[in-house]
C-alpha positions as CSV (number, residue, x, y, z in Angstrom):
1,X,3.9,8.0,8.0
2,X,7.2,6.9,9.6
3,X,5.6,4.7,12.0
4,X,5.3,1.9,9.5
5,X,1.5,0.9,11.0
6,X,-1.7,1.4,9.3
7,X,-4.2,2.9,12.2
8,X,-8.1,2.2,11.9
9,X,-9.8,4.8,13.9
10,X,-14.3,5.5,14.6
11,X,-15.8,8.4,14.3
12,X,-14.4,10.2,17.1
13,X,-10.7,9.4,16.1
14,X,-10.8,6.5,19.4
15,X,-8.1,3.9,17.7
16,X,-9.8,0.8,17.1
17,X,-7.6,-1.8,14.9
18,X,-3.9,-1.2,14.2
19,X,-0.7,-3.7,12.4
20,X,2.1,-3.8,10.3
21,X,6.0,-3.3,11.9
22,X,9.1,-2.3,9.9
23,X,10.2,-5.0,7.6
24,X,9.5,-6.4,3.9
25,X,6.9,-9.2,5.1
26,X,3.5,-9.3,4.2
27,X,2.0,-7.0,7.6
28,X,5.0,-5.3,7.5
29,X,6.2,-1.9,5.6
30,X,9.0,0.2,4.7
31,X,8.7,3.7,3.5
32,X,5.1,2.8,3.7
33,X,3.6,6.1,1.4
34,X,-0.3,6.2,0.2
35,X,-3.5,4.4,0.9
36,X,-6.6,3.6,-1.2
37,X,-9.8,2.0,-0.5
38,X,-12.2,-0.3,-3.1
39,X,-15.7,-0.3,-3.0
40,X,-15.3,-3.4,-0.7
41,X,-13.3,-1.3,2.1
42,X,-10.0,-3.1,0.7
43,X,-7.5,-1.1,1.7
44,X,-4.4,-0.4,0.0
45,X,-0.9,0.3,0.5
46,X,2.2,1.6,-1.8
47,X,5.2,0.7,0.2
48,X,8.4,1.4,-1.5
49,X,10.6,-0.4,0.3
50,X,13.0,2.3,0.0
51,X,14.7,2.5,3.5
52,X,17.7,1.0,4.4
53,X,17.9,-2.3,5.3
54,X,14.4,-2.9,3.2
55,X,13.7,-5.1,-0.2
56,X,14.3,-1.9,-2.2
57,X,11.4,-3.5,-4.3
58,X,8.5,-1.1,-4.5
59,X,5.2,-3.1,-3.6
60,X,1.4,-2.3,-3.1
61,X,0.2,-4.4,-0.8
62,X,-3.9,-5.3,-0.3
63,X,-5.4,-5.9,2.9
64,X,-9.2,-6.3,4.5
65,X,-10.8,-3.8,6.2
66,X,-10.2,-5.9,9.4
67,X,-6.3,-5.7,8.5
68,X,-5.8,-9.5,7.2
69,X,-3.0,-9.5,4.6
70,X,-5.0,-10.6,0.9
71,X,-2.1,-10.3,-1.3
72,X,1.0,-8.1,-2.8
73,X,2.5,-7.5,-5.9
74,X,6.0,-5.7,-7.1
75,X,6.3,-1.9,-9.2
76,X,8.2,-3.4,-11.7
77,X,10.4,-1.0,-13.9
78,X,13.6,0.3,-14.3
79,X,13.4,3.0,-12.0
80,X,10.6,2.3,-8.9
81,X,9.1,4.6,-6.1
82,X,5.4,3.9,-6.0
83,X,3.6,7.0,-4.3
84,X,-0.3,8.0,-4.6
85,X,-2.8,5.6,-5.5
86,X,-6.1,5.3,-6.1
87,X,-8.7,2.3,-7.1
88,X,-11.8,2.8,-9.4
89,X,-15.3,1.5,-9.1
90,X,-14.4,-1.8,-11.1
91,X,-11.2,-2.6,-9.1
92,X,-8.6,-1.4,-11.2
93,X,-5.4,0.1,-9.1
94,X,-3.7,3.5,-10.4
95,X,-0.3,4.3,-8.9
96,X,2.0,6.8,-9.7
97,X,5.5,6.0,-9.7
98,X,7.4,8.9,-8.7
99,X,10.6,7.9,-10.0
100,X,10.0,7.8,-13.8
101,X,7.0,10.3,-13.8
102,X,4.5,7.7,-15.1
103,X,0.9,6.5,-13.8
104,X,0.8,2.5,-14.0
105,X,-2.8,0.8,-13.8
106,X,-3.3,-3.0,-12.9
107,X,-6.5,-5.3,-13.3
108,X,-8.7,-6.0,-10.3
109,X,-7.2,-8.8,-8.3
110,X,-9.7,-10.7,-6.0
């Protein structure tokens, strides 16, 4: 956290893939908090956007296990600050937003 990269590493902890740089674009974060992973190796990223400078739109960003952006899509709410996430067996995304004290749950997107 802080360096606003996701890091792949093997076995031994060798780095063997890393992206993303400060920013609101698509392989770039801000704030960048938790990371899931699908039963695809999807991986999954709450970024709140929360840093100065930044969106200040929360997001949850999806990406391939190779690091190629998929897609994105806002926390919408009155009060955002997505934190911990976690996806289910059928692709459904749990995040908790940290702000407002509620779990929000979105369909599988492919």
């Amino acid at each position: 956290r802080g360096n606003e990269r996701i890091q792949k590493l093997d076995t031994e902890g060798n780095p063997i893939l890393a992206w993303g740089s400060k920013g609101s674009g698509p392989n770039q974060f801000c704030h960048m908090e938790h990371l899931g992973i699908d039963k695809f190796d999807n991986i999954y990223v709450t970024d709140p956007q929360s840093d100065p400078g930044c969106s200040q739109r929360g997001m949850i960003k999806k990406y391939t296990s190779t690091g190629h952006f998929m897609t994105q899509w806002e926390v919408v709410g009155e009060d955002v600050d997505p934190e911990h996430l976690a996806i289910d067996s059928q692709g459904y995304v749990y995040v908790s937003n940290r702000a407002d004290d509620r779990i929000l749950v979105y369909k599988p997107i492919n």
